[in-house]
N, C-alpha and C positions, 0 to 999 in steps of 0.2 A: 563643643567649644574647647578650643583651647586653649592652656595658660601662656599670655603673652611672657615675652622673653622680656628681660633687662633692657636691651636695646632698645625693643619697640618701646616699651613706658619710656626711657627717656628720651626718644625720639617724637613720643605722645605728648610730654611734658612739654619738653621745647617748643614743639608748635603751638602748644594752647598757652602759653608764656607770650607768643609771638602776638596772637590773634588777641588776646589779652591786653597786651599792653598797646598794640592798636586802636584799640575800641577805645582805651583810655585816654590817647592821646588825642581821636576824634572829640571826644566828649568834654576832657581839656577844652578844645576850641567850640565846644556851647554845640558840636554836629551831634546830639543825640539820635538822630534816625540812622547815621552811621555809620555808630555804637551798638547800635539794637542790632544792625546787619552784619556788625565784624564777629559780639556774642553771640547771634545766635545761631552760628556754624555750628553743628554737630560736635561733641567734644571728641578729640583724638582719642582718649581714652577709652570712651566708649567704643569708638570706632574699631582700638587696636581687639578689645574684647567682645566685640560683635553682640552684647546683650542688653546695649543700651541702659548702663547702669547698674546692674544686676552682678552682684559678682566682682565689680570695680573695683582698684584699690584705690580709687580718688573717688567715688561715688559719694562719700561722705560731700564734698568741697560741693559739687554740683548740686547737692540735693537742699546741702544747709545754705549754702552762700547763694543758691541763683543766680548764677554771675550772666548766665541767658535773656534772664528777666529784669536784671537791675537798668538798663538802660530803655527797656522799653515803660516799667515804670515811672520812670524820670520822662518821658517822651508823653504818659498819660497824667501824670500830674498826681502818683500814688507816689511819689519819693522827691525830694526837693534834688538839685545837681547835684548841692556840695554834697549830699547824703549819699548820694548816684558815686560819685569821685571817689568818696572813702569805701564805700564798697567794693569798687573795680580794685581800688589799691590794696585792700585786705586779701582778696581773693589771690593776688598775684602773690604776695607775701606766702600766703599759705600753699601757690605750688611754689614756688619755688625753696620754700623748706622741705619739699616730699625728697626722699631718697630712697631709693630701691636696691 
């Protein structure tokens, strides 16, 4: 494995910002099932470092936030919207304060 370059992380970032604020705008509009679809892409991050978390410098955000699971929570009835909403918006908060 090897250690992604500057680029790639902020090119990682960016997309899961993207795919992120996506989901959040679906879920905005009450589309949880197509929030649960936008989150639960594979995170760029993992991707750029091919270990699936392991090793991540964002693996903390994924592991503590669930930002994969907050919308399908919300879609089984373990998390209320608004609870769903602040979560997406937390998550996006915290990438987009990462700097590499």
């Amino acid at each position: 494995m090897t250690k992604p370059t500057k680029a790639q992380l902020r090119k990682a970032k960016a997309h899961s910002l993207r795919v992120y604020r996506l989901a959040l705008k679906a879920a905005e509009r009450g589309k949880w099932d197509r929030a649960d679809d936008l989150a639960g892409c594979e995170s760029s991050f993992c991707d750029v470092q091919n270990d699936f978390c392991h090793g991540c410098p964002v693996g903390h955000i994924c592991q503590k936030r669930m930002p994969r699971e907050n919308a399908w929570r919300v879609c089984h009835d373990y998390r209320t919207p608004a609870n769903g909403l602040r979560h997406f918006r937390k998550t996006i908060e915290q990438l987009e304060a990462l700097e590499f």
